[in-house]
C-alpha positions in Angstrom: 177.7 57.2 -26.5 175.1 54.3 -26.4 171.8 54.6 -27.4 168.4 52.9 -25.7 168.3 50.8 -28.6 171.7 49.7 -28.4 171.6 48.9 -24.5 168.7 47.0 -25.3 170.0 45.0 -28.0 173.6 44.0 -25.6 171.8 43.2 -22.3 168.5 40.6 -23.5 167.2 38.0 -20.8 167.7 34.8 -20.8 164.9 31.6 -21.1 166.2 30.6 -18.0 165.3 34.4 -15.8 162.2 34.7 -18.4 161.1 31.1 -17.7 161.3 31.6 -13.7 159.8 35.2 -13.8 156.6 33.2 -15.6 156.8 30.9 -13.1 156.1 32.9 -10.3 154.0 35.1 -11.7 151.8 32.1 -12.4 151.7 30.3 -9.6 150.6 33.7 -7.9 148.0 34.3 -10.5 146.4 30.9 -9.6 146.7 31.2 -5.9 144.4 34.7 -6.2 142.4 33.2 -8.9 141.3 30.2 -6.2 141.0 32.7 -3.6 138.9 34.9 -5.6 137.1 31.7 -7.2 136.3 30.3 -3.4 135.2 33.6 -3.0 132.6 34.3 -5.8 131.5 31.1 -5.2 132.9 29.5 -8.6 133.8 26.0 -7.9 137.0 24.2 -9.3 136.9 23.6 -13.1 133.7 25.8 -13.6 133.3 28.5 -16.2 132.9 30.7 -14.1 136.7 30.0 -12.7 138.1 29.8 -16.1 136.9 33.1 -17.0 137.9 34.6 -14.0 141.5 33.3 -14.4 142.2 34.6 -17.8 140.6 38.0 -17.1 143.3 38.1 -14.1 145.9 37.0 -16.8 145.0 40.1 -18.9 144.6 42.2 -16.5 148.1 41.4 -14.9 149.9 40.9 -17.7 148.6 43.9 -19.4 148.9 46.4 -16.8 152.5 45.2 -15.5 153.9 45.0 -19.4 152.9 48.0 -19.9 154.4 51.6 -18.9 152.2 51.9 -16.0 153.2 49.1 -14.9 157.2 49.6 -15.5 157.4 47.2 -17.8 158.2 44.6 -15.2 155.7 42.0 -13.8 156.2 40.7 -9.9 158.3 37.8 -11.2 160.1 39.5 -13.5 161.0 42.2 -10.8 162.4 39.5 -8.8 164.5 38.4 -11.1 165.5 42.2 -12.6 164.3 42.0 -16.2 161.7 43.9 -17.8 159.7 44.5 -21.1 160.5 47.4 -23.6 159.3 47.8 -26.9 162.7 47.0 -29.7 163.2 51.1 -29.6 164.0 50.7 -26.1 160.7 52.5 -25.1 157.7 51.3 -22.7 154.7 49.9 -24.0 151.4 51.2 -24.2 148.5 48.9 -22.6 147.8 47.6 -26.4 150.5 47.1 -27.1 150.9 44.6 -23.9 147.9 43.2 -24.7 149.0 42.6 -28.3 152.2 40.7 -26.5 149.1 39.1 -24.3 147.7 37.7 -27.1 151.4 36.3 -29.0 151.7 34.6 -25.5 148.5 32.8 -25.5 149.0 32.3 -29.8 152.6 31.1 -28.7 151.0 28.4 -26.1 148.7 27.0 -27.8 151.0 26.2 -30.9 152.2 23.4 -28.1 154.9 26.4 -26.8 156.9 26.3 -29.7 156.4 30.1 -29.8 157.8 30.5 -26.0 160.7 28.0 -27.3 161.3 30.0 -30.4 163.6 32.6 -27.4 166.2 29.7 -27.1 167.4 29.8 -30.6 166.0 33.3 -31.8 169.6 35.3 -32.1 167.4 38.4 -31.2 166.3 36.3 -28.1 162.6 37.3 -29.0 159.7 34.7 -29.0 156.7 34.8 -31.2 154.7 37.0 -28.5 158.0 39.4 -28.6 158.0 39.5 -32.2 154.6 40.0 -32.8 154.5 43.3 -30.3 158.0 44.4 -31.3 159.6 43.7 -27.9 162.3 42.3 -25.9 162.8 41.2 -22.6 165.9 42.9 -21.4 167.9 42.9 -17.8 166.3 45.9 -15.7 
């Protein structure tokens, strides 16, 4: 009989369906963050924008990771993967945000982090190791 564990260990994502989910999810994070910017009245480049954007980034990213989200953002729903912590369970909102902040840690080191998933036999990026996760077909 298979485990969680072991179901989650046979059936990772690929960087191509993580990669696309992203994708979506961030162009639809930056079409609400200029509607909400044009809205508050925050121009294009301001502080004000920035800030809003990456509190939308937390709060999406955070809320969908986690268990009360489903583990599953709106791009990675699309594409039927999901989040889940390496025991096969859901995280807890810190523990997305913990995976929030790997992402951004990942990024800035020029995305090596994000790249580490292509040659990672686990399939797990920096972000993904840091939070103990994997990104597994839903």
């Amino acid at each position: 009989m298979a485990t969680a564990a072991t179901t989650v260990v046979s059936d990772k994502a690929s960087f191509g369906a993580r990669f696309l989910a992203a994708l979506i999810d961030f162009i639809g994070l930056a079409i609400i963050g200029g509607i909400l910017s044009g809205i508050l009245g925050g121009g294009s480049g301001s502080t004000t924008s920035s800030g809003l954007q990456t509190l939308l980034g937390v709060v999406y990213f955070c809320y969908f990771w986690s268990a009360q989200g489903q583990g599953q953002t709106i791009g990675m729903r699309a594409l039927k993967i999901k989040v889940v912590k390496t025991d096969g369970s859901q995280l807890d909102l810190v523990g997305a945000f913990l995976r929030y902040v790997g992402l951004v840690i990942s990024c800035i080191a020029l995305f090596i982090g994000v790249l580490w998933v292509l040659f990672d036999p686990q399939k797990q990026g920096w972000h993904d190791k840091i939070a103990s996760t994997y990104v597994v077909k839903a």
